[in-house]
VMD Tcl script that draws the C-alpha trace (Angstrom):
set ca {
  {0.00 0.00 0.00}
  {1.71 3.19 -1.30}
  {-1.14 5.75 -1.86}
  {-2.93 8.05 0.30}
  {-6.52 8.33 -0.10}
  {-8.27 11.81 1.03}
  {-12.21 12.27 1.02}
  {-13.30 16.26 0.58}
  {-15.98 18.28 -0.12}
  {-17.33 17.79 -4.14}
  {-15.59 20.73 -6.11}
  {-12.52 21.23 -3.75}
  {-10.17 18.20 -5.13}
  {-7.80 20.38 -7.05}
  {-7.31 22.06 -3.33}
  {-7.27 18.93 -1.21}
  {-4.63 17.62 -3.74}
  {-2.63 20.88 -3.57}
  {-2.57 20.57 0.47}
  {-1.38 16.96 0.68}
  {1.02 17.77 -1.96}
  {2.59 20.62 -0.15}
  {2.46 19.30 3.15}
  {3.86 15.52 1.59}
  {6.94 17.84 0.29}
  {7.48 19.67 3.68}
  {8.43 16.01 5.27}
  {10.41 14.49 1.82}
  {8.29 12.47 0.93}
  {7.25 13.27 -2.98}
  {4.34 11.70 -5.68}
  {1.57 13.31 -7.52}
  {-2.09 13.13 -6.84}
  {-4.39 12.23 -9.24}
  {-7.46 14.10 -9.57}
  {-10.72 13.83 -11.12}
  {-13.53 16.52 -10.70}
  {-16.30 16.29 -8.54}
  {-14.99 13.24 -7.65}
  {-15.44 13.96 -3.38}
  {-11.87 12.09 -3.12}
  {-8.12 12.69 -4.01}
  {-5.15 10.16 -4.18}
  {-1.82 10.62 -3.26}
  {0.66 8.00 -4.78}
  {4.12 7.84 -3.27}
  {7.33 7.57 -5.13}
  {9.00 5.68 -2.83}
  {7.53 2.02 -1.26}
  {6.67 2.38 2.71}
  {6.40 6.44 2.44}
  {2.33 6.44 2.37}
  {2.66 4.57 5.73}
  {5.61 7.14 6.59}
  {3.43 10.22 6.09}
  {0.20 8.70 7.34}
  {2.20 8.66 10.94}
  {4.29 11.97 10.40}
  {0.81 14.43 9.34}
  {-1.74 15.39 11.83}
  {-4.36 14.79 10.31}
  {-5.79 17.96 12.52}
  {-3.32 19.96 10.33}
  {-5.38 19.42 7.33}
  {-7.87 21.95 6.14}
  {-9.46 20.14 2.62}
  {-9.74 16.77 3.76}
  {-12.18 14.75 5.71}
  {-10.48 11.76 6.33}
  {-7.15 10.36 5.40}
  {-6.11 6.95 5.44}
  {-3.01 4.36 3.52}
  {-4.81 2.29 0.70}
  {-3.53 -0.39 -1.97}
  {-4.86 -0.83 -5.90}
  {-7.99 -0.18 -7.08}
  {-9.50 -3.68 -6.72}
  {-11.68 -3.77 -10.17}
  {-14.59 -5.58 -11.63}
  {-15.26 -7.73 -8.29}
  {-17.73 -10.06 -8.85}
  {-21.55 -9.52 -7.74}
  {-20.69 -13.51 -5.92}
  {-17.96 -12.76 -4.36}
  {-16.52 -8.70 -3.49}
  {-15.84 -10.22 0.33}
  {-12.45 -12.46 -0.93}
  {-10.51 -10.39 -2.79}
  {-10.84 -7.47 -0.02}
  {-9.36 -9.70 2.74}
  {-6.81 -10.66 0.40}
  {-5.88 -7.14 0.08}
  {-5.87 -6.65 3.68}
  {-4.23 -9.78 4.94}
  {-0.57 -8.48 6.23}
  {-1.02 -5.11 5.41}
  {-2.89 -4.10 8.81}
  {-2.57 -5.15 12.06}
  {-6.12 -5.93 13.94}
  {-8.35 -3.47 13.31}
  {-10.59 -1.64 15.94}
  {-13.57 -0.71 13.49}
  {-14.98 -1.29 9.73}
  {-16.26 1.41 7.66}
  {-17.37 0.88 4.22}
  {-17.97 4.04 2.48}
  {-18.32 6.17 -0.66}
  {-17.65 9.50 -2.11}
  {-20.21 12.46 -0.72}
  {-21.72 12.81 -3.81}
  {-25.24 12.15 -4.85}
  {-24.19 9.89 -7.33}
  {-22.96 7.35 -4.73}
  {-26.25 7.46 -2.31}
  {-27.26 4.56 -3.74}
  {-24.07 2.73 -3.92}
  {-24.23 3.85 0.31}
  {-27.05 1.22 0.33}
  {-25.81 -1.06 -0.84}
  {-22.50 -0.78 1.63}
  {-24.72 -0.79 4.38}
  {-25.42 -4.66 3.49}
  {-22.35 -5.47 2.37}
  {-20.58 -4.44 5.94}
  {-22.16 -6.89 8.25}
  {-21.29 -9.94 6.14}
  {-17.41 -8.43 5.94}
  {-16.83 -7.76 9.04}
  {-17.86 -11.53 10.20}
  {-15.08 -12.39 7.49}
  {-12.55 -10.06 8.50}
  {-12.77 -11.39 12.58}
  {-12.56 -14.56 11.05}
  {-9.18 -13.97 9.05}
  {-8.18 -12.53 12.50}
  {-7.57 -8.87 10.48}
  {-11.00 -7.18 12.87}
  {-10.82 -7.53 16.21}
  {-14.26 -9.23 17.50}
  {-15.25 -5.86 18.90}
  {-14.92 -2.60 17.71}
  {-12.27 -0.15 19.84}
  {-10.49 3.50 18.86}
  {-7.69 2.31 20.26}
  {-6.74 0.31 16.74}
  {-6.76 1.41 13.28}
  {-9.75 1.86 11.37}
  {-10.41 -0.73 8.54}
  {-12.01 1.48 5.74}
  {-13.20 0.13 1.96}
  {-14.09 3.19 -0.42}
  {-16.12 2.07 -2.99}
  {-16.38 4.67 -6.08}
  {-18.63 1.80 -8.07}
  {-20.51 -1.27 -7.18}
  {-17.41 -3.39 -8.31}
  {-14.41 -0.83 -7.64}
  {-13.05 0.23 -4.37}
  {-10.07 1.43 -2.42}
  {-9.03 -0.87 0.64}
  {-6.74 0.90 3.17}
  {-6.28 1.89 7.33}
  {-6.38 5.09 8.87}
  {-4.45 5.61 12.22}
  {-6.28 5.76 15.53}
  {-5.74 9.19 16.85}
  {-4.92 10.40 13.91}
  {-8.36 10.26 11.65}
  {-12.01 11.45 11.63}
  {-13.69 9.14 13.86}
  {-16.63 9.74 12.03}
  {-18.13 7.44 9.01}
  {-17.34 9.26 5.88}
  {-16.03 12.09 8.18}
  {-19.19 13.39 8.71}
  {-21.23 14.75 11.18}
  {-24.46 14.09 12.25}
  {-26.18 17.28 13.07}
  {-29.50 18.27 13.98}
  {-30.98 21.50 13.05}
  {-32.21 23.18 15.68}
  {-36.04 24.18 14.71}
  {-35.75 27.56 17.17}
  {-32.71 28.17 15.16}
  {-32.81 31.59 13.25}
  {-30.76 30.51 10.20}
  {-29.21 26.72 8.76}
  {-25.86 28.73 9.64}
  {-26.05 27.89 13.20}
  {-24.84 23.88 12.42}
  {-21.71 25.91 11.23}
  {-20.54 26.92 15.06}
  {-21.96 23.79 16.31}
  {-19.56 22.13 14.36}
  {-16.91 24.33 15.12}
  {-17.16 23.65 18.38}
  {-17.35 19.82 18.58}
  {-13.87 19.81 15.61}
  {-11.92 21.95 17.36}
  {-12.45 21.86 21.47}
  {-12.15 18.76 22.91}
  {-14.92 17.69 24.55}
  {-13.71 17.28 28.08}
  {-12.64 21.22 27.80}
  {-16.46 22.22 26.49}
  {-17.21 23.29 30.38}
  {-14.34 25.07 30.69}
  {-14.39 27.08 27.41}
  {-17.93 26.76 26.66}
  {-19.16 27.69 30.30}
  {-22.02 28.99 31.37}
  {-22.10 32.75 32.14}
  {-18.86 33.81 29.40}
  {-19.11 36.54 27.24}
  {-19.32 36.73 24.15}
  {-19.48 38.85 20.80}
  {-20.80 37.78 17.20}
  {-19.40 39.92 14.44}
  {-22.04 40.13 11.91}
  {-24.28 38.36 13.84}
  {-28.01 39.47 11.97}
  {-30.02 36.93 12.23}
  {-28.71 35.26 14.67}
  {-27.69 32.10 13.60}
  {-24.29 31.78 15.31}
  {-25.44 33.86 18.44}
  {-27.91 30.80 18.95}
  {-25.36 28.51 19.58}
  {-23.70 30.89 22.31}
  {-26.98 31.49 24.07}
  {-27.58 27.84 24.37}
  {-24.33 26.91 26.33}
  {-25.72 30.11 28.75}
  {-23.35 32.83 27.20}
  {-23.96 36.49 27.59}
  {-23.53 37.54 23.77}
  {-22.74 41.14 21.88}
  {-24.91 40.28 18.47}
  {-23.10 43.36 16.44}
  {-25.23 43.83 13.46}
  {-26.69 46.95 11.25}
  {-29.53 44.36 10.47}
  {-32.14 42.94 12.68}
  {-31.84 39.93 15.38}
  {-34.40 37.05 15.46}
  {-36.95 37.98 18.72}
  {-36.72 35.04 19.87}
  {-33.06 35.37 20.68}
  {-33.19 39.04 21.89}
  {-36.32 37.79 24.23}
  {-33.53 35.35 26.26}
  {-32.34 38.44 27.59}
  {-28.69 37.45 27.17}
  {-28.20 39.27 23.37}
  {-27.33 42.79 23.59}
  {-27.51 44.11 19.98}
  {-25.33 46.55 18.97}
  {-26.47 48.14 15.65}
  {-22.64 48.75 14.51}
  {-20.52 47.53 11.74}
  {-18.60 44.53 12.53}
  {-15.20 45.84 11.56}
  {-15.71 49.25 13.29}
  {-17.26 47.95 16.56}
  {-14.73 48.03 19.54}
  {-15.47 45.91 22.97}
  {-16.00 47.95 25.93}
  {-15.92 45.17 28.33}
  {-12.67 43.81 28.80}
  {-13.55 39.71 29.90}
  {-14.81 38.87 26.32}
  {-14.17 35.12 25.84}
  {-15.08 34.30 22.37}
  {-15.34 36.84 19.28}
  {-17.10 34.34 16.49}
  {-17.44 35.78 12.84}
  {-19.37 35.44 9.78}
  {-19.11 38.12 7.75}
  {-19.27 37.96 3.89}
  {-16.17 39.84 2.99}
  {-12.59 39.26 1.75}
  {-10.70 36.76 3.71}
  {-7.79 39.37 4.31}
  {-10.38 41.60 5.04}
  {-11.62 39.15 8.01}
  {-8.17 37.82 8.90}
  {-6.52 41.23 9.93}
  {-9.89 41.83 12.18}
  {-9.39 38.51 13.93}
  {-5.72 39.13 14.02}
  {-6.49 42.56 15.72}
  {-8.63 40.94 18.53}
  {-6.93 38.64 19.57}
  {-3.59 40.76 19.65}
  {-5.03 43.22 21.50}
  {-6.52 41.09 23.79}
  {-10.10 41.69 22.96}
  {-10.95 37.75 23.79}
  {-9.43 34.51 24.09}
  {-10.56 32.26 21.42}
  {-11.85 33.16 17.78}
  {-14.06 31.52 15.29}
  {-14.45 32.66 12.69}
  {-15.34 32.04 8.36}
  {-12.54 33.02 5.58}
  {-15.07 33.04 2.12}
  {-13.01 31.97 -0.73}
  {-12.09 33.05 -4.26}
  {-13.06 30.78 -6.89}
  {-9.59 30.01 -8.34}
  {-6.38 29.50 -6.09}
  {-8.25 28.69 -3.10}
  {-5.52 26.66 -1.14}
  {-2.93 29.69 -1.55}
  {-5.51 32.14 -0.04}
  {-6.09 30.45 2.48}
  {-2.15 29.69 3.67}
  {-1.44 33.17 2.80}
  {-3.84 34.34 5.37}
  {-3.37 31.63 7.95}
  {0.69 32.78 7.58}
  {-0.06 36.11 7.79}
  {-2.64 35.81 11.17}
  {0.87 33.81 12.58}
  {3.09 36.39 11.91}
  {1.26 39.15 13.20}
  {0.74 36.95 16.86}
  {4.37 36.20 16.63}
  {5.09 40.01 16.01}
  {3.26 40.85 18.64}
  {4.38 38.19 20.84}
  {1.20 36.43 21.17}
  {1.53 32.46 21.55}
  {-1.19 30.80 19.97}
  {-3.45 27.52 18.17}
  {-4.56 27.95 15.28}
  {-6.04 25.42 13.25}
  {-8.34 25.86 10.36}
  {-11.08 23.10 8.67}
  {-13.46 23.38 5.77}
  {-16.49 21.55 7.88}
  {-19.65 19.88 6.35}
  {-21.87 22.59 6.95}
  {-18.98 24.70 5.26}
  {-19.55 25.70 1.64}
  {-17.25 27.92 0.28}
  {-15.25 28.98 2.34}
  {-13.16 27.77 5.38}
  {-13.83 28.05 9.03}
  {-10.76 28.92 11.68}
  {-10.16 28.70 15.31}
  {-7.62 30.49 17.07}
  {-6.99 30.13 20.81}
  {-4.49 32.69 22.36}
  {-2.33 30.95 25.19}
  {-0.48 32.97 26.63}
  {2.21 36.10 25.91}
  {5.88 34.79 24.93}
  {7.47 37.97 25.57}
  {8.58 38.48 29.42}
  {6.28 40.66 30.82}
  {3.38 40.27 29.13}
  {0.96 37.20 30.34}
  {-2.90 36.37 29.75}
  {-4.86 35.80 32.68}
  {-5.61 32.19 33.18}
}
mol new
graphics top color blue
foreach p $ca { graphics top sphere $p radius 0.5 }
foreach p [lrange $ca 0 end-1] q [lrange $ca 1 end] { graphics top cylinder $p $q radius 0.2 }
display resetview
């Protein structure tokens, strides 16, 4: 197995294939991906033998901004017969992968493939009974072993491969499973939600999702984002020319400022979160964000970078580089980490969490 297999959102190949390419080359280890439109998936192919299972280990997959899930995969296995897919898939698997922890067989988010997803459904139960009985599946399913995954792009082709425990989505298809809120003023709320659950651990949601924080949503009208702060208890600056949904302003913990975004300046000075989702120019959004949180305005950001149509993967990077180098300038140590999520279109969402001052002197309050 010598190829690395990436699922992403339909349209944004060229840009998932441009970001495993780039970071492949930052550890020496070289190929070319091989793209098809629309496809929902890229593949990497290795020059080298043993360097797909050399990156796979070396990339955080957290690092990743295009990709959904990311796993080590062998040949296309071709033209399997309707009698018999199950044989030639443990063949592919037998010494390639120590036990696995979990079976996933998926396909490409495209609509295309939801029918193809039924038939995986079936085709999983009488696999995995094979697999525990090759002694490749363990006989119950655990995190703490690599995921077993079979991609099928057509009823008789698919990719077989592992992804790394730890390392991976841990959801099937790397999707979430949502639920729109029906109190919710605007389908842009599952956006934060999210957020939240991709980039805080969940063991740290009381601490940095606690009751009784403040908060402040740039461009907040209706209210879409600000609903996700008021239900974890937050007191929330909605900052907005346009109009906030009652129902939110009726909790009593929205203050609406009638003020535009990028002019607005905090008066209170214990601001947790600032969350944004303008519809501007990612620079445009990226120097704000960068300007909070160096001058202390909050903690932790959220916030949306809308992207260009060509070039996307160099706009982004540019402006992830350039909210670094201003922290670092201003000797601000921080996370930041950047995803384009399911309930993403076009554009990209970041997360930045200051953690504390590097230069003497200067320290956030813990």
């Amino acid at each position: 197995m010598n190829k690395i297999l990436l699922y992403c959102r339909q349209g944004f190949e060229k840009e998932c294939a441009a970001e495993i390419t780039a970071k492949a080359a930052e550890r020496e280890i070289f190929g070319f991906a091989r793209v098809k439109d629309d496809s929902a998936y890229v593949l990497f192919e290795c020059y080298q033998q043993g360097e797909a299972e050399k990156l796979l280990a070396s990339l955080p997959f957290s690092e990743l901004i295009f990709s959904r899930q990311m796993m080590v995969v062998g040949e296309l296995l071709r033209d399997l017969s309707s009698e018999d897919r199950i044989t030639p898939v443990v063949g592919m698997l037998t010494g390639a992968v120590e036990k696995g922890g979990e079976l996933r067989v998926e396909v490409p988010d495209t609509n295309a493939s939801k029918e193809l997803l039924k038939f995986c459904r079936k085709f999983t139960v009488p696999l995995r009974a094979s697999l525990r009985k090759a002694n490749i599946l363990l006989n119950y399913e655990t995190n703490k072993r690599p995921v077993i995954h079979v991609f099928f792009i057509a009823s008789g082709c698919c990719y077989v491969g592992y992804s790394l425990p730890g390392n991976n989505s841990p959801l099937f298809m790397g999707i979430p499973r949502l639920k729109f809120p029906s109190d919710a003023p605007s389908r842009s709320t599952l956006k934060l939600e999210e957020a939240f659950h991709v980039f805080i651990p969940a063991d740290e949601w009381d601490e940095r999702l606690a009751s009784g924080m403040w908060a402040v949503d740039l461009g907040a009208c209706p209210g879409g984002w600000t609903y996700q702060l008021v239900q974890r208890s937050m007191m929330v600056n909605a900052v907005d020319n346009g109009p906030m949904a009652p129902s939110l302003m009726d909790t009593g913990q929205v203050f609406h400022q009638r003020e535009d975004g990028f002019k607005y300046r905090p008066t209170r000075s214990n601001n947790y979160w600032v969350v944004c989702d303008m519809v501007e120019k990612p620079v445009r959004v990226a120097n704000l964000m960068a300007d909070w949180l160096v001058n202390g305005w909050c903690r932790e950001a959220i916030f949306n970078l809308k992207l260009p149509m060509k070039k996307r993967y160099e706009e982004v990077s540019q402006n992830l580089q350039m909210i670094h180098e201003k922290l670092v300038e201003n000797g601000i140590n921080a996370q930041i980490q950047a995803r384009q999520l399911y309930h993403d279109r076009e554009e990209v969402t970041v997360h930045i969490r200051r953690i504390w001052a590097a230069t003497p002197g200067r320290r956030d309050e813990r």
